[in-house]
C-alpha positions as CSV (number, residue, x, y, z in Angstrom):
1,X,106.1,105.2,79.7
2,X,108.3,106.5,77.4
3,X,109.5,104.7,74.2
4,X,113.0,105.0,75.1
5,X,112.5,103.8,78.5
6,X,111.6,100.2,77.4
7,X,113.6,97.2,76.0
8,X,112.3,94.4,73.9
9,X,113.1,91.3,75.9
10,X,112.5,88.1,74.6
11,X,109.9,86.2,76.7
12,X,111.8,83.4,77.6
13,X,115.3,85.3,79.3
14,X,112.6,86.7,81.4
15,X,111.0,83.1,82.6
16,X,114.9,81.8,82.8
17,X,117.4,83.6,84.4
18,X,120.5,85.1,82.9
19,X,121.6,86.5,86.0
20,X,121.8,85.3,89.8
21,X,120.8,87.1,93.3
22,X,123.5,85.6,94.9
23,X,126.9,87.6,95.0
24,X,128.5,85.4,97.1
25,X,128.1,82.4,94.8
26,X,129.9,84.8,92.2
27,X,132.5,85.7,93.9
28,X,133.1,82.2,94.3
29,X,132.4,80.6,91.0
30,X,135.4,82.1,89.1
31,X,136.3,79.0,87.4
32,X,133.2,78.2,86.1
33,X,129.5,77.7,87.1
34,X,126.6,75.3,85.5
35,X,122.9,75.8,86.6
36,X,120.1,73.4,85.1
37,X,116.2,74.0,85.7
38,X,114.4,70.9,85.9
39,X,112.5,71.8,82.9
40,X,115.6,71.6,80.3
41,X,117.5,74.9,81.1
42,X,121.2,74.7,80.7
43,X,122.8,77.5,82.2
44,X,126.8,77.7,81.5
45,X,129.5,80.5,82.8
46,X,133.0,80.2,82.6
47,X,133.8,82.5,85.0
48,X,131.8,84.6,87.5
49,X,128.1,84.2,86.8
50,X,126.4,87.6,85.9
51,X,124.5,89.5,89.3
52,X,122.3,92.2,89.4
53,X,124.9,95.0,88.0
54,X,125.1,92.7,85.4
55,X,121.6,92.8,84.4
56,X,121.6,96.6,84.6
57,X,124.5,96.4,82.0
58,X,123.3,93.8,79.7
59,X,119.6,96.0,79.4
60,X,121.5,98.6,79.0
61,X,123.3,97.7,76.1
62,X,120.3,95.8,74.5
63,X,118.8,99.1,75.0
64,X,121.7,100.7,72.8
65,X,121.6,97.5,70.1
66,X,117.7,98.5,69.4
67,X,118.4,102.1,69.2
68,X,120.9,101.5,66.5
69,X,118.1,99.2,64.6
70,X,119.3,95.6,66.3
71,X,122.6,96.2,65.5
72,X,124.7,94.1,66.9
73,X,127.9,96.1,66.7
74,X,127.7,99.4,68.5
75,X,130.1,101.5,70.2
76,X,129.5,103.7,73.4
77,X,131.1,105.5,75.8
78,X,131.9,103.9,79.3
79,X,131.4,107.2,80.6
80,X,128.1,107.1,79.5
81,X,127.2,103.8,80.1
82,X,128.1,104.6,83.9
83,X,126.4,107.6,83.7
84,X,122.7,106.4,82.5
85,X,123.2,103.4,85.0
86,X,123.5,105.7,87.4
87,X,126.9,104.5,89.0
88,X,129.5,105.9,89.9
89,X,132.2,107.7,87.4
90,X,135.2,106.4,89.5
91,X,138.2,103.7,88.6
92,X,136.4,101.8,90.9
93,X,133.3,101.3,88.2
94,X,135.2,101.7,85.1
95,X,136.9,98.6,86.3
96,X,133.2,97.3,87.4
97,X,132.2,97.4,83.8
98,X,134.7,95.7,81.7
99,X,134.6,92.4,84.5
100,X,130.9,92.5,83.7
101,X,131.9,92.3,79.7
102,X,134.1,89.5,80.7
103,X,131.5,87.9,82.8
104,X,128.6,88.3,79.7
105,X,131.3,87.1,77.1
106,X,131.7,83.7,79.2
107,X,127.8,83.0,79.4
108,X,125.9,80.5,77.4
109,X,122.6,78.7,77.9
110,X,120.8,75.7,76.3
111,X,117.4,75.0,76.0
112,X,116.4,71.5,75.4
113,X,113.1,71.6,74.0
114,X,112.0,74.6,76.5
115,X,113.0,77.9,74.2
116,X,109.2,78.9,72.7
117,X,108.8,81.2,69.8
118,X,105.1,81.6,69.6
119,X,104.7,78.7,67.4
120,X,106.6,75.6,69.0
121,X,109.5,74.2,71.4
122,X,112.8,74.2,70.5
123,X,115.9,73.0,71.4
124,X,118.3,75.7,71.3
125,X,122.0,76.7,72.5
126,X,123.6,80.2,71.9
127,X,125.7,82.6,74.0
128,X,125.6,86.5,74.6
129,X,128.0,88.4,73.6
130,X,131.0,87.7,70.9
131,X,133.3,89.8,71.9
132,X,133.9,93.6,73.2
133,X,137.0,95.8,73.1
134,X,138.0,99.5,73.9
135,X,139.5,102.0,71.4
136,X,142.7,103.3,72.0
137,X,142.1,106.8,70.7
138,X,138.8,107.5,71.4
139,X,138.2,104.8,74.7
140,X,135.0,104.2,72.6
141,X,133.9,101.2,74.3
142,X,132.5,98.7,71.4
143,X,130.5,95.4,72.0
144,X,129.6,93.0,69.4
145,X,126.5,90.7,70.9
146,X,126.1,87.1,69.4
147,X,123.7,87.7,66.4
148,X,121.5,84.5,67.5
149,X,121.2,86.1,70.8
150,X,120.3,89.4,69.6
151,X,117.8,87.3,67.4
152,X,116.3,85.9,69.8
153,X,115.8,88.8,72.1
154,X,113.9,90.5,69.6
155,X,111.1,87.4,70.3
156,X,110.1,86.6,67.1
157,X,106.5,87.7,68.3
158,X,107.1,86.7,71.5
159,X,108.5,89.3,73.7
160,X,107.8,91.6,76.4
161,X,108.6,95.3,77.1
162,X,110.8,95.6,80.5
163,X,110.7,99.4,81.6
164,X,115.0,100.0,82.0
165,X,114.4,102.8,84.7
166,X,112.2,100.6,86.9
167,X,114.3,97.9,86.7
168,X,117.6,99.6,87.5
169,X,115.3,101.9,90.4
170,X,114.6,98.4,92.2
171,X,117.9,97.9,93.7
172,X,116.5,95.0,95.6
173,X,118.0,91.6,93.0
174,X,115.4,89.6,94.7
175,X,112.6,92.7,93.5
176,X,114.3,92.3,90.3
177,X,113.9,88.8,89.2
178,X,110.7,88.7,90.4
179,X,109.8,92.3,88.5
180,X,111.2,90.1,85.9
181,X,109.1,86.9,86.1
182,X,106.2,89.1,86.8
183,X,106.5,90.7,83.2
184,X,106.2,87.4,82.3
185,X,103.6,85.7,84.2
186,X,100.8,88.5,83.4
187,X,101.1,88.2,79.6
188,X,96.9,88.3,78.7
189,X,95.8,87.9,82.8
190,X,95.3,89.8,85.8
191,X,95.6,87.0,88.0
192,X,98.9,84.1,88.2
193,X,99.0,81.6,91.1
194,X,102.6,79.2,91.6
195,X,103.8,77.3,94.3
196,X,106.0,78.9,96.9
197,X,108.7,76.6,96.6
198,X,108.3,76.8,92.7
199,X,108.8,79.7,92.7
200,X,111.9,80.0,95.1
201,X,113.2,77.7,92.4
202,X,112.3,79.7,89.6
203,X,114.1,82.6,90.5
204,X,116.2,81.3,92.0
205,X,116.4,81.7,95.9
206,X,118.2,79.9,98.4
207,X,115.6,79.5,100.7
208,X,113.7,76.4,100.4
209,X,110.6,76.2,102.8
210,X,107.4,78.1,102.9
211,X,108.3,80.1,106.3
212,X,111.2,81.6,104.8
213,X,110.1,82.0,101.4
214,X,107.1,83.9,101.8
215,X,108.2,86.8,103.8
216,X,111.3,87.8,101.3
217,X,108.5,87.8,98.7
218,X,106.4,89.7,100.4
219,X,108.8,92.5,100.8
220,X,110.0,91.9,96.8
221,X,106.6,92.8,96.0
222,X,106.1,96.1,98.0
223,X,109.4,97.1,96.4
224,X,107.9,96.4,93.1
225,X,104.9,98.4,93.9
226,X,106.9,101.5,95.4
227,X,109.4,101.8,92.8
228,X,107.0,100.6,89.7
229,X,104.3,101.7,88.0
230,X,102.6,98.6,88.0
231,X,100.9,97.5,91.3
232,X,100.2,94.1,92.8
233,X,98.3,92.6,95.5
234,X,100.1,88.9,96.8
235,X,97.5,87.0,98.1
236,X,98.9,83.7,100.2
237,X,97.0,80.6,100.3
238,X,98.0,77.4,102.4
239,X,96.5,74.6,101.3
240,X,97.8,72.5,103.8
241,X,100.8,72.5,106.7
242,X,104.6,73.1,105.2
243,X,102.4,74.6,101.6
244,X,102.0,78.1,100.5
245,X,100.8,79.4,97.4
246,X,101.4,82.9,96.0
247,X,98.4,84.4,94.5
248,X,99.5,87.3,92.6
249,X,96.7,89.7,91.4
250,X,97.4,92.7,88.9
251,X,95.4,95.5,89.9
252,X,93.9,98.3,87.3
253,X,93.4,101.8,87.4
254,X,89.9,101.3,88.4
255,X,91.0,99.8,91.7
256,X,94.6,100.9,92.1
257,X,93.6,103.9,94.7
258,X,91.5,102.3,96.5
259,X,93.2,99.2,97.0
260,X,96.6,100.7,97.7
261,X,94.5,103.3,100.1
262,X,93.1,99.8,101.7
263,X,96.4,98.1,101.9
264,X,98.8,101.3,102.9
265,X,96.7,104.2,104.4
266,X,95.4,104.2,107.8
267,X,92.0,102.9,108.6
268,X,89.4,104.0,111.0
269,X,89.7,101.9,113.5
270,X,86.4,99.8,113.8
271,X,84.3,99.5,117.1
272,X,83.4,95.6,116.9
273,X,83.5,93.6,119.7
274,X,85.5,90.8,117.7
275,X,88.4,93.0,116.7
276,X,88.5,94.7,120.5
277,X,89.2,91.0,121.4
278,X,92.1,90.8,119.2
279,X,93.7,94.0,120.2
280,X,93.7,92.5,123.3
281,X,96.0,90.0,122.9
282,X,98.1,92.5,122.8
283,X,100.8,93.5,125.5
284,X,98.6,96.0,127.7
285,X,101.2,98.6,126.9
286,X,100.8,98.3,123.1
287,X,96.8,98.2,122.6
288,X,96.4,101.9,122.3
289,X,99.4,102.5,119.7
290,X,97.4,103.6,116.3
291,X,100.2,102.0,114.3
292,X,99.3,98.4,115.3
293,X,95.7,99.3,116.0
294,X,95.7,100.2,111.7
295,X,98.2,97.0,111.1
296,X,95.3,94.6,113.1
297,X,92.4,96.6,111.5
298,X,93.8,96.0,107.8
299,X,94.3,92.6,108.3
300,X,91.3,91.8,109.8
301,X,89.5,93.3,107.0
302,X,91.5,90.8,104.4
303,X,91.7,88.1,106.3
304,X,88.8,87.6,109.2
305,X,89.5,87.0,112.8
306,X,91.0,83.6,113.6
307,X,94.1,84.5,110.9
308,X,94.8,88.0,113.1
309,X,94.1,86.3,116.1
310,X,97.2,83.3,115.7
311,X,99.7,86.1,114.1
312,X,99.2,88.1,117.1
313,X,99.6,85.4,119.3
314,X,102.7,83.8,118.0
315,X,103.9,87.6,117.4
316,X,103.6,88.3,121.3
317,X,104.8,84.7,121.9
318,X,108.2,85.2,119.9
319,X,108.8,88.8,119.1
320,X,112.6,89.9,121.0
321,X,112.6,92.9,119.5
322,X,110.9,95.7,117.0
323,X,107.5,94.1,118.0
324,X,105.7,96.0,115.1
325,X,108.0,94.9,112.8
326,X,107.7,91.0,114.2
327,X,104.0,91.7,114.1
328,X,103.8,93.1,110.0
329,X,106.0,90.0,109.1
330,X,103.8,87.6,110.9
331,X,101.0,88.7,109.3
332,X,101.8,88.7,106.0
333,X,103.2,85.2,106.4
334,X,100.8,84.0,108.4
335,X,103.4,82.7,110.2
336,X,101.1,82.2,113.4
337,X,100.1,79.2,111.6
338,X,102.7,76.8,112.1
339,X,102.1,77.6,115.6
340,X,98.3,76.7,116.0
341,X,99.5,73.3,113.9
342,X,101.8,72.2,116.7
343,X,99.1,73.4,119.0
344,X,96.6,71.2,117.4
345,X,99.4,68.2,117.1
346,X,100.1,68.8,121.1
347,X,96.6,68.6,121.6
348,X,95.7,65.5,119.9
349,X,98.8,63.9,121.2
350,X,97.1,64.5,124.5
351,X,94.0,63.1,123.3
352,X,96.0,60.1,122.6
353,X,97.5,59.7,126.0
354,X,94.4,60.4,128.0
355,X,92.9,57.9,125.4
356,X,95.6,55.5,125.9
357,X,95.6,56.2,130.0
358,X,91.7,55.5,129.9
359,X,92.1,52.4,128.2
360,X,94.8,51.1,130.5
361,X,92.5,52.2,133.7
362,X,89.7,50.1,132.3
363,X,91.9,47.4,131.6
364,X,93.2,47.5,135.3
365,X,89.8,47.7,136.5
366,X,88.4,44.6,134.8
367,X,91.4,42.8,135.8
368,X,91.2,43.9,139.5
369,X,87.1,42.5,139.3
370,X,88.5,39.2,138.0
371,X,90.9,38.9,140.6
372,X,88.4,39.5,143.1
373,X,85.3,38.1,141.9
374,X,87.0,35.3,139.8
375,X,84.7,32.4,137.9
């Protein structure tokens, strides 16, 4: 990657957001907007919170502050500015650009005993930018960031590099606040494991159980793999019913071929008894497509046959439409496995019955013997 490709970014900003996913919670939080993490994270806007255009901005001009040594005065051309984010040059994005000043200028955040520096906890309050104005001979566009801010994005020792082209090339603001925690997360480790829900709330997301979380995840992180150079294999663990945990594993250049040739390349399709059994749970009409035969084969592979098995079950069970489609999602969810759980709770409820139904017919019989043969 090139130097000018990548933006100091201070650790923290990329564990906490400064931005949010959800456009429609912008739209309507013109009169102000307060987010808190349960950890001591204060976020404050006074008018529309900052989305993902906003991010692209906001790197974009820390990308311009660090070029100019940290400055924290620097002017710029909107033209420009449109032009390396790759938008538009229209009225339509001109305008676009100054509501996302006036959005930045309105942000502040708190941290209350969460902000780390390398060396301790802090409690910390600051807000982005200070002001930001246009020339009227030149239409030089000049912002002035807070200086604390600007200080503090420079990490103190404690910073990452975030890559500006892969982060505008996501599109995806789900891909990107993940891209962005995943920066994070892998600072001195190949391997970081969180909580589904955790990490729903981390980002943040709306979604709120397991089932729904894990599938928009799954996608984020084969954007990030696509449009990256970094590649990652999510592995999902459920450690018990209505829990998922993400397993995310960074992968090297040792074992990024044949990994990604594993996970994304068709297979040979194995002659084993146990996986012609699971092809043919299929719909008879479907068991000779290669594209499912490859899906089943690769998942098989990963995760054995009982995990294929209930995916393609509930997948044939539920699918309406796009049955491949219905088929990929189920298996990276593992969403068949809610479906052998109330299988399981069925059964055992039947269990009970019969158990209960026995007990009563024994009960009737040694009541029927003592009215016949009594003492």
């Amino acid at each position: 990657m090139k130097n000018k490709e990548m933006v100091k970014h201070n650790i923290n900003f990329l564990e906490y957001p400064l931005w949010f996913q959800d456009k429609v919670i912008a739209e309507e939080s013109e009169n102000g907007f307060i987010w808190e993490d349960r950890a001591g994270y204060v976020y404050r806007s006074g008018y529309k919170i900052p989305t993902k255009t906003d991010a692209i901005f906001l790197l974009y001009f820390l990308l311009q502050s660090q070029k100019n040594n940290y400055c924290s005065d620097f002017m710029v051309s909107r033209y420009k500015v449109l032009k390396d984010c790759e938008l538009s040059i229209d009225s339509k994005w001109y305008s676009r650009l100054q509501e996302s000043l006036n959005r930045w200028l309105r942000v502040d955040v708190a941290f209350k005993g969460k902000f780390y520096d390398d060396k301790e906890y802090q409690h910390i309050a600051f807000h982005i930018l200070d002001s930001w104005s246009i020339d009227n001979k030149t239409k030089q566009l000049k912002v002035s960031f807070s200086p604390n801010f600007l200080k503090m994005m420079m990490g103190k020792g404690f910073f990452k590099y975030v890559n500006f082209y892969e982060f505008k090339a996501l599109h995806s603001p789900l891909a990107t606040r993940l891209y962005e925690i995943i920066c994070k997360s892998f600072e001195g480790r190949n391997t970081w494991a969180i909580d589904a829900v955790k990490l729903a709330e981390k980002i943040p997301m709306n979604e709120r159980f397991p089932a729904d979380i894990v599938p928009k995840i799954q996608a984020a992180v084969n954007r990030i793999n696509k449009h990256t150079a970094s590649n990652y294999k999510l592995e999902i663990r459920r450690p018990k019913r209505g829990k998922a945990v993400f397993v995310f594993h960074k992968l090297t250049d040792n074992d990024n071929c044949p990994i990604k040739e594993k996970l994304c390349q068709p297979d040979l399709i194995p002659k084993d008894k146990a996986f012609e059994s699971l092809l043919a749970l299929l719909p008879p009409e479907r068991r000779n497509q290669k594209t499912l035969q490859d899906m089943i084969s690769q998942a098989w592979k990963l995760h054995g046959s009982d995990y294929v098995s209930r995916n393609i079950r509930y997948a044939v069970a539920n699918a309406k439409k796009n049955f491949r489609k219905f088929l990929a999602q189920s298996l990276a969810g593992d969403w068949g496995l809610s479906m052998i759980e109330d299988e399981e709770a069925v059964k055992q409820t039947k269990q009970m019955q019969a158990e209960t139904a026995r007990q009563a017919h024994e009960i009737h019989q040694a009541d029927t013997i003592k009215a016949i043969f009594p003492k």
